[in-house]
C-alpha positions as CSV (number, residue, x, y, z in Angstrom):
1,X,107.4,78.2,-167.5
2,X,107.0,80.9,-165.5
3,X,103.6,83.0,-164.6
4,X,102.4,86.1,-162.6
5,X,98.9,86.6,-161.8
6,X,97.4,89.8,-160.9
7,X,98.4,89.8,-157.3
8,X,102.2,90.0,-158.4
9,X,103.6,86.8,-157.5
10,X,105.2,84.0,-159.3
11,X,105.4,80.2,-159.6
12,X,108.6,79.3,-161.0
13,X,108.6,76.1,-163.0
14,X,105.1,75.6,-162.6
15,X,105.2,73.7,-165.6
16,X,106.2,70.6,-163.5
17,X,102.2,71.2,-162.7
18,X,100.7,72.0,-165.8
19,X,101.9,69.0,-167.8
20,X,102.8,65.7,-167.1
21,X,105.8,65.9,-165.3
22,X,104.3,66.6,-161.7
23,X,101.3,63.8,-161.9
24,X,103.8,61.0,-163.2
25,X,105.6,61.2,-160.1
26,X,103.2,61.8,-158.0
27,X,100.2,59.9,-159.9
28,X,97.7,60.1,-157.2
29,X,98.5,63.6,-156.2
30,X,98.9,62.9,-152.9
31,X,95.2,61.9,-152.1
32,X,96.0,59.0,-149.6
33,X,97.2,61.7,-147.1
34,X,94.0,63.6,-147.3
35,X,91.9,61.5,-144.5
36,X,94.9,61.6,-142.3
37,X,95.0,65.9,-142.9
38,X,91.7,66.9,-142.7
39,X,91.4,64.8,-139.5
40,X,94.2,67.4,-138.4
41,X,92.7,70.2,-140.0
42,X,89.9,69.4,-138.2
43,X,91.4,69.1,-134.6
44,X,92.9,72.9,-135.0
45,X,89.5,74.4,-135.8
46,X,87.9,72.0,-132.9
47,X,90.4,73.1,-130.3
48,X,89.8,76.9,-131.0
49,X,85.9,76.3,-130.9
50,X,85.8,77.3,-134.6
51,X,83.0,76.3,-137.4
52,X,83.3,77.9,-140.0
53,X,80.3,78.0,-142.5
54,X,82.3,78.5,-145.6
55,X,85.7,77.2,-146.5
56,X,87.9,77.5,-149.6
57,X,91.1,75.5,-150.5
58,X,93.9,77.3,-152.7
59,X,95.6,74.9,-154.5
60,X,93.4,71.8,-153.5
61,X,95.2,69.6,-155.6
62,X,92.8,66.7,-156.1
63,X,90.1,67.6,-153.6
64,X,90.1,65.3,-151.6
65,X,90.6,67.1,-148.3
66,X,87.9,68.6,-148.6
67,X,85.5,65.9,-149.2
68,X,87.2,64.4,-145.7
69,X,86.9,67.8,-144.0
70,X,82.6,68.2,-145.1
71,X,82.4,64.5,-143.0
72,X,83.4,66.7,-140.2
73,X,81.2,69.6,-140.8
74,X,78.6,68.8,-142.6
75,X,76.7,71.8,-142.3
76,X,79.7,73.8,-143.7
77,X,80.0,74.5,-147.5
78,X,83.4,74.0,-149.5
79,X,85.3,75.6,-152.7
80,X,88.5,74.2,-153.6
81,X,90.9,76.3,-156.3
82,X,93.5,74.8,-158.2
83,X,95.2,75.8,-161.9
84,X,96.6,72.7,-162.5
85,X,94.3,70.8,-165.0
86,X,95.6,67.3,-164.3
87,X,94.6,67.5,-160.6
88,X,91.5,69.9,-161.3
89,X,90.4,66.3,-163.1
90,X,90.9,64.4,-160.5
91,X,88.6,67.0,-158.2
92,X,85.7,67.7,-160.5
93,X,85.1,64.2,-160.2
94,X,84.5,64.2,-156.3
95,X,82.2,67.5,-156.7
96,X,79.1,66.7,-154.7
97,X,76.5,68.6,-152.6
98,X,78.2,71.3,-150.4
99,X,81.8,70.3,-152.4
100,X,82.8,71.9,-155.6
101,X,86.3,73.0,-157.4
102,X,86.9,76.0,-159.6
103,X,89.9,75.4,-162.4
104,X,91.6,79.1,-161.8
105,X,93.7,80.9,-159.6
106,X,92.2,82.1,-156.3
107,X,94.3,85.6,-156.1
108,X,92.5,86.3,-159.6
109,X,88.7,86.2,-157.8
110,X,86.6,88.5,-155.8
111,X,85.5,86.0,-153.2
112,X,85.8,86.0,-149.3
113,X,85.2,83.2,-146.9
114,X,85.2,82.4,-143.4
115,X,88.4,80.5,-143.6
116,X,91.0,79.8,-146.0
117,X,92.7,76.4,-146.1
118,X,96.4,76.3,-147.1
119,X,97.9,72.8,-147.5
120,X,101.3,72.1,-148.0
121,X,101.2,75.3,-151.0
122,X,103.4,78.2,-150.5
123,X,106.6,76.1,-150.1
124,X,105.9,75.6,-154.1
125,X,106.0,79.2,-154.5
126,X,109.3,81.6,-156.0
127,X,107.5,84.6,-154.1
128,X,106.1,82.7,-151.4
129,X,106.3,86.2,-149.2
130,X,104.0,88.0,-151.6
131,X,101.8,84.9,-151.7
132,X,101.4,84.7,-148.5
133,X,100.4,88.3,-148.1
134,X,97.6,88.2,-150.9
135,X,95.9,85.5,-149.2
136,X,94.7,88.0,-146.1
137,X,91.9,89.6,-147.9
138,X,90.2,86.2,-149.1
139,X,89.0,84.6,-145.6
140,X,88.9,85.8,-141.8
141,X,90.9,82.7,-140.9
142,X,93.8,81.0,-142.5
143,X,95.0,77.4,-141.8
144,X,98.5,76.9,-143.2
145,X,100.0,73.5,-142.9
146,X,103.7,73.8,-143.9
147,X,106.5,71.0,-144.2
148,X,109.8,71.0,-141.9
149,X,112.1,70.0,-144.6
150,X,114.9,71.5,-142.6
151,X,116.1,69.3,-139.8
152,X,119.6,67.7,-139.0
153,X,119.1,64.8,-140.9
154,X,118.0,66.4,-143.7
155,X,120.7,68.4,-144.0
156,X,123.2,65.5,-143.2
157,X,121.9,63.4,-146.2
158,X,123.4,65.6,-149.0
159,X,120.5,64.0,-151.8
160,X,117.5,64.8,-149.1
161,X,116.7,68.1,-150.1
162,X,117.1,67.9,-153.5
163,X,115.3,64.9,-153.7
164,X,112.3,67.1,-152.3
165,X,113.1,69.6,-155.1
166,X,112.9,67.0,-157.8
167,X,110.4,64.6,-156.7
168,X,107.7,67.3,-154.9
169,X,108.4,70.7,-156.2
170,X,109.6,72.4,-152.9
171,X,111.4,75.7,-153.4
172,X,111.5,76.9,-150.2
173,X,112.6,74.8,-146.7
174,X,111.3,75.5,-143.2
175,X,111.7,75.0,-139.5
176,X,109.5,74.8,-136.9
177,X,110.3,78.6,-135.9
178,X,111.2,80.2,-139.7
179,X,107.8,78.7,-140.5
180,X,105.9,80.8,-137.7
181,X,108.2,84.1,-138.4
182,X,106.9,84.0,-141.8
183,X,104.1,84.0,-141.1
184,X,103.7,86.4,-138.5
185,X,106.6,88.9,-140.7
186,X,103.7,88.5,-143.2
187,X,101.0,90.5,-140.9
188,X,99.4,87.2,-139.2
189,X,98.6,86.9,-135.7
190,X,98.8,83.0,-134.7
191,X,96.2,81.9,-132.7
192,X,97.7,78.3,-132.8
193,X,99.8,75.7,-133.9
194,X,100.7,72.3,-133.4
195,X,103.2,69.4,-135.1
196,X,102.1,67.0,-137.6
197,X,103.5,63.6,-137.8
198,X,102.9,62.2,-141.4
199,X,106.1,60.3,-141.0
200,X,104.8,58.3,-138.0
201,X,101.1,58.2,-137.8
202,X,100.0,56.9,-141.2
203,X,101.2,52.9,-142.6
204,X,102.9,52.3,-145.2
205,X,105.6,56.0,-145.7
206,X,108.1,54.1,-147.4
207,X,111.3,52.1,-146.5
208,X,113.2,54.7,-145.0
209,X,110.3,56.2,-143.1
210,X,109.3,52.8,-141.2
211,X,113.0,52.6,-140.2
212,X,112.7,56.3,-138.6
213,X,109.8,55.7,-137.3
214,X,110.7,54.0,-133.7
215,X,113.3,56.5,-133.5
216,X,111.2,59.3,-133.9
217,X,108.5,58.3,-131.8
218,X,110.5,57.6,-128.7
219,X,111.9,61.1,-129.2
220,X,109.2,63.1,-130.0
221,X,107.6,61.4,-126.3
222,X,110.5,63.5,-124.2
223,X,111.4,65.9,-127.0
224,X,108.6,66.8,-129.8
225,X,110.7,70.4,-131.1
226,X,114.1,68.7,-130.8
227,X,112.9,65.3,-132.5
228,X,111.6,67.7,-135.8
229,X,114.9,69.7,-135.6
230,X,116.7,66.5,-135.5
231,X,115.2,63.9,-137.0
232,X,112.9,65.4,-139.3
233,X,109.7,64.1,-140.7
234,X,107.5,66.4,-139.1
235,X,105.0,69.4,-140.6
236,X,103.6,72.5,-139.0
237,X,99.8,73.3,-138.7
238,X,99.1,76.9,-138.4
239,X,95.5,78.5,-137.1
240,X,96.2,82.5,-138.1
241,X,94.4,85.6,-138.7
């Protein structure tokens, strides 16, 4: 399945999302990571003495980000988007005061908001250069985070990237410094932008994770970009405008 929404770009085999497919292998949609992100969301907007009254989340999955990130700023209001009507019943049921989800596209609203959250999306995306275009209108700032898939190990293990393909939906694979020309070759200035460690910092990634994990951690002490370009396991958090 294939669809276009008014802003001209394209999700190709987004029915992986809109039936059963995505949520049976991935039946919590993801929700475990979202202390661990907004905590990191969190610490970008912190750092650049930013507080933002109103925030959106385009494709928010199953909310849950954002009911972490109002913890942080309570005085601050939230709107998650997301078309997928699995996940979109997971979110309406954390809706609460200051926290509520819309079942629709983003890019087909008139809305604008102080910042506009980004979370692991636009790797999911067939045009993710137009997608990543259309979002400037919709908030003053935009907080990307973005998964290095690309590293040395990744590519070494022939079944890694595909495995990403299959198991997550990623189209599209990234570096450290193709991540940041995107964005910038899409009309963003980056204010800031720091590495995340979801293979290290939270328990319990996975066999293969806990065994990288010493590795990367004594690596990523003397040698934080050559540890993601080697190792992998890292993601990108991006403050723009």
């Amino acid at each position: 399945m294939t669809s276009k929404n008014n802003a001209g770009y394209r999700i190709e085999g987004e029915s992986i999302y809109s039936n059963t497919e995505y949520l049976a292998s991935n039946p919590t949609w993801h929700v475990e990571d979202s202390p661990w992100k907004a905590q990191k969301i969190y610490e970008i907007l912190r750092r650049n003495n930013l507080k933002p009254s109103r925030i959106a989340e385009i494709g928010c999955g199953a909310g849950e980000i954002l009911v972490q990130l109002k913890a942080h700023l309570p005085e601050s209001s939230f709107v998650g988007y997301e078309m997928s009507e699995q996940a979109f019943a997971l979110a309406r049921s954390r809706e609460r005061a200051g926290v509520r989800y819309v079942n629709a596209n983003l890019l087909d609203e008139e809305v604008r908001f102080d910042a506009l959250l980004c979370i692991d999306v636009f790797e999911h995306v067939d045009d993710y250069i137009g997608f990543i275009k259309s979002l400037k209108r919709y908030a003053d700032y935009k907080i990307f985070h973005i998964p290095l898939d690309l590293s040395v190990q990744a590519v070494a293990r022939v079944d890694a990237l595909p495995e990403a393909r299959r198991r997550v939906g990623h189209l599209h694979y990234f570096t450290k410094e193709t991540a940041l020309e995107t964005i910038r070759y899409c009309g963003y200035e980056v204010i800031d932008a720091n590495f995340t460690a979801l293979a290290i910092e939270p328990p319990n990634r996975g066999l293969r994770a806990n065994l990288m994990k010493i590795p990367r951690i004594l690596l990523s002490k003397v040698a934080p970009d050559f540890a993601a370009r080697v190792l992998g396991g890292w993601s990108l958090m991006v403050l723009a405008k």
